[in-house]
N, C-alpha and C positions, 0 to 999 in steps of 0.2 A: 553153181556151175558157171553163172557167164559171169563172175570176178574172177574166175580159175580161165577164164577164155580171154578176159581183158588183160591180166597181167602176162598171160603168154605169150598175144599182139604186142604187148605194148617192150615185152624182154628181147622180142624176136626184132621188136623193130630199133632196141639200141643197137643188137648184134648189125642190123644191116647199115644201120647210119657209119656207124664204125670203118665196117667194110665198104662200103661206097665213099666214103673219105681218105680209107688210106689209096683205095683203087685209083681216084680223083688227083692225090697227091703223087704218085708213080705219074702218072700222065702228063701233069704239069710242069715236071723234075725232067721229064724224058728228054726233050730238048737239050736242056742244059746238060746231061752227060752226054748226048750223041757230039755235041756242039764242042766240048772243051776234050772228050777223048778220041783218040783215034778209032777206028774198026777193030784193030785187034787188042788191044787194051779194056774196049769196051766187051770184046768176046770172051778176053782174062777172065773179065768182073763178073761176067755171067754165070759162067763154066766154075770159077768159086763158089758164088751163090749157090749153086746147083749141086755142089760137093758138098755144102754146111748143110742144106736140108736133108739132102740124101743122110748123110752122118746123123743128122739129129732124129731123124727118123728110125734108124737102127740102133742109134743108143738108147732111147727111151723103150723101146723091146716093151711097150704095151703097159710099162710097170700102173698109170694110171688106171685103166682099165683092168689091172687084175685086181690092186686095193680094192675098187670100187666092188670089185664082185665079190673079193674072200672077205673084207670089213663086213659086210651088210648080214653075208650068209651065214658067218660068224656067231656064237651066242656064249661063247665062253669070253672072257672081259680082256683075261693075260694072254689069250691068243691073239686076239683084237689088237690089243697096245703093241705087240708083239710084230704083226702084220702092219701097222700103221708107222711103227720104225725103222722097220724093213721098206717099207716101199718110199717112207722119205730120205731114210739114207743112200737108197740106190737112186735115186733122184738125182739128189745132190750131187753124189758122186759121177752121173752123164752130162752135168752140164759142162 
């Protein structure tokens, strides 16, 4: 139980280093895009950012989250293969 507790500390804390280094890197970068774009140019780039997530957010319609649930509960093998094709083709197909 507590190697099952160290490697979850120790997986949680690459996720956060990660995350506090790209966070760290926006911060540092900010400057240099307020500094070189104008107000509304800089509003452009936002207002895009903010349509490519929205967008990627709706294209991916969950498909990760339903593999995970129909693979596992799954016990037949060609259903299986079957669902795991399905859900990497329609992957592929929203990026």
């Amino acid at each position: 139980m507590l190697g099952y507790l160290k490697r979850l500390v120790s997986t949680g804390a690459a996720y956060q280093f990660g995350d506090i280094l790209a966070k760290a890197i926006a911060l540092l970068t900010l400057p240099l895009y307020t500094h070189h774009l104008s107000p509304d140019a800089y509003g452009a780039a936002e207002a895009l950012l903010t349509a490519v997530i929205l967008a990627s957010i709706l294209l991916r319609v969950g498909v990760g989250e339903a593999f995970i649930r129909f693979y596992f509960d799954d016990r037949d093998a060609a259903r299986r293969e079957r669902i795991a094709r399905t859900a990497t083709a329609r992957s592929r197909g929203s990026c």
